[in-house]
Steps between C-alpha positions, in 0.01 A plus 500: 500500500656454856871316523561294784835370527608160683767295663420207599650294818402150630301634746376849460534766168559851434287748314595825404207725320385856501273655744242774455635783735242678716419796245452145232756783279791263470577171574805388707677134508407305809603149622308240668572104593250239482469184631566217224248274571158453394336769760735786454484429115127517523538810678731637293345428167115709652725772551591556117357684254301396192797655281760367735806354345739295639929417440659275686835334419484162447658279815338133429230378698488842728248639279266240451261575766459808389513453113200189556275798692572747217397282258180419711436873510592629155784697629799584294832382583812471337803350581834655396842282503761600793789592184270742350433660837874521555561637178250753523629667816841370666745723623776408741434679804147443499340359776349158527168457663120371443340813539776661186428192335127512470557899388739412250176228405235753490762784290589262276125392404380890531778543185496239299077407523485400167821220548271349751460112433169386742482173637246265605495195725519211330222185384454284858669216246797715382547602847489147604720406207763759591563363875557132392773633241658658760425235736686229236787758463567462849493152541723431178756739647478352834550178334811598324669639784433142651628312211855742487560458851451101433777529259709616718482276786567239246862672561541437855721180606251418743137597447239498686201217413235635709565839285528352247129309525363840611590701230383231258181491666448915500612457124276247426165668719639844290470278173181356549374891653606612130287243312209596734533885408542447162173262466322753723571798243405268184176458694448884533576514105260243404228640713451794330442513095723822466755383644524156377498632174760758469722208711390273214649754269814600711573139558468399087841686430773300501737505817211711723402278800227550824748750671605736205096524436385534838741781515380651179128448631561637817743800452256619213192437725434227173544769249327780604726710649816480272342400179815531258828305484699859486321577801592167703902552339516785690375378844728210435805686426535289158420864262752606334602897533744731330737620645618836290628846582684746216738327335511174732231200402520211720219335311251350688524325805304306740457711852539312834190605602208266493349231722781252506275159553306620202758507295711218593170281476534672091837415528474124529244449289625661182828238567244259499281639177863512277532148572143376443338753320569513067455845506661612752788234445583648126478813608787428755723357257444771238599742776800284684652371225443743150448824678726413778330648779617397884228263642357707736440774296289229283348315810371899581362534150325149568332598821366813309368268243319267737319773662393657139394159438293407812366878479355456134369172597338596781387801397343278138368208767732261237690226627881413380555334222858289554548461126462875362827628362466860387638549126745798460354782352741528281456128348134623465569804332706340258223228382 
């Protein structure tokens, strides 16, 4: 198996990999740049090995090229998260540069093979799918910016009308570019059976809408790369941890790390599931108001509970049904 390590740039990346010395007795590390665009990739990629493996750290939509001409080619690569990276080697008087980067790539995947998570390029529809969510993201953003800084030059003694009519016609073309995206997305889901049903599914719980499941669909490549609701805790940063050393026991707490839309998307619905959903809704009183538990430790437990529940469900192909209350096993026991 041959490591090749990579940092990737806008424009160009770095590979570090081991070389065959003359004598073919040892190998040495070497560096190289390529080109990131479709010819230098191409060139790149006939220049591998069959047992060629690569890690890269994951830097958005740098890779993508590349990953899409893997795929195409059946070449491993794995991406590894910029904190882990860190963590693995940081010291502070080491040097900063592309060509130590893509090393500390290609040491960390010679060591810890087996850790390696491979990726694949995504379904032409999830792909799709994925750059109208982040297209809608924008545009909502965008739009509250607009509607913030109306607010405020409500303030002024004297405002401005032809402003004024020109941010109420961006917020109104942002308004109706939101509808548009989120229409265009339904259509991708109701195009293809797989993913209309699991956004059937998703969409049956109580207080999940279009966003919270396209997010679900898309950040689990619809189910198939994270397949368990422990899984997607943990990339969401909703997981509970503990937090013990000796004598001291924190219990367990929630780490900050996680993706942040992901989980604020989790967030808002389980607000919206305590107040519409009967499950969910006793279970928030039992725990506010007999156990007397702050509310967002419960509104944590929630969002852990929705994603066991859309899991199962999607994992069973079962839709939601709004009026099942599950009986304490301890009322069952008893009878």
């Amino acid at each position: 198996m041959q490591i090749y390590g990579i940092d990737f740039a806008k424009d160009k990346f770095d590979v570090s990999f081991l070389a065959p010395t003359l004598k073919n007795v040892s190998n040495k590390p070497a560096h190289k740049v390529v080109r990131n665009n479709e010819s230098g990739i191409t060139k790149f990629i006939k220049t591998l090995p069959a047992d060629a493996v690569l890690v890269a750290e994951h830097t958005g939509v740098y890779g993508d090229r590349l990953l899409k001409h893997c795929t195409e080619s059946h070449i491993n690569i794995a991406y590894v998260g910029g904190y882990v990276i860190h963590t693995y080697k940081s010291a502070p008087d080491r040097a900063k540069t592309d060509m130590l980067d893509c090393a500390v790539l290609r040491e960390f995947g010679e060591r810890f093979t087996d850790k390696l998570i491979y990726k694949t390029f995504p379904k032409k529809e999830l792909y799709e799918l994925k750059q109208l969510a982040r297209h809608r993201t924008m545009l909502v953003e965008d739009r509250k910016r607009y509607v913030t800084a109306d607010k405020g030059e409500d303030c002024r003694p004297c405002r401005s009308m032809q402003v004024k009519e020109s941010m109420e016609r961006i917020m109104k073309i942002l308004t109706e570019e939101i509808a548009r995206t989120e229409k265009q997305m339904l259509d991708i889901i109701r195009a293809h059976e797989e993913l209309s049903r699991n956004y059937d599914i998703i969409t049956s719980v109580k207080g999940v809408g279009l966003i919270t499941a396209v997010e679900l669909i898309v950040k689990t490549e619809n189910f198939t790369t994270i397949k368990t609701a422990s899984q997607y805790a943990a990339y969401a940063g909703t997981a509970p941890y503990e937090k013990s050393s000796g004598k001291m026991n924190k219990g367990a707490h929630v780490s900050k790390i996680g993706n942040r839309r992901s989980k604020t998307l989790l967030y808002i619905c389980a607000e919206s599931a305590r107040m519409h959903n009967k499950e969910i809704k006793l279970y928030y009183e039992r725990r506010t108001i007999i156990d007397k538990k702050p509310h967002f430790y419960v509104l944590n437990a929630i969002v852990n509970k929705l994603l066991k529940i859309i899991f199962s469900l999607v994992t069973k192909g079962q839709m939601f049904d709004s009026d099942f209350i599950r009986k304490d096993p301890r009322a069952i026991k008893d009878n």
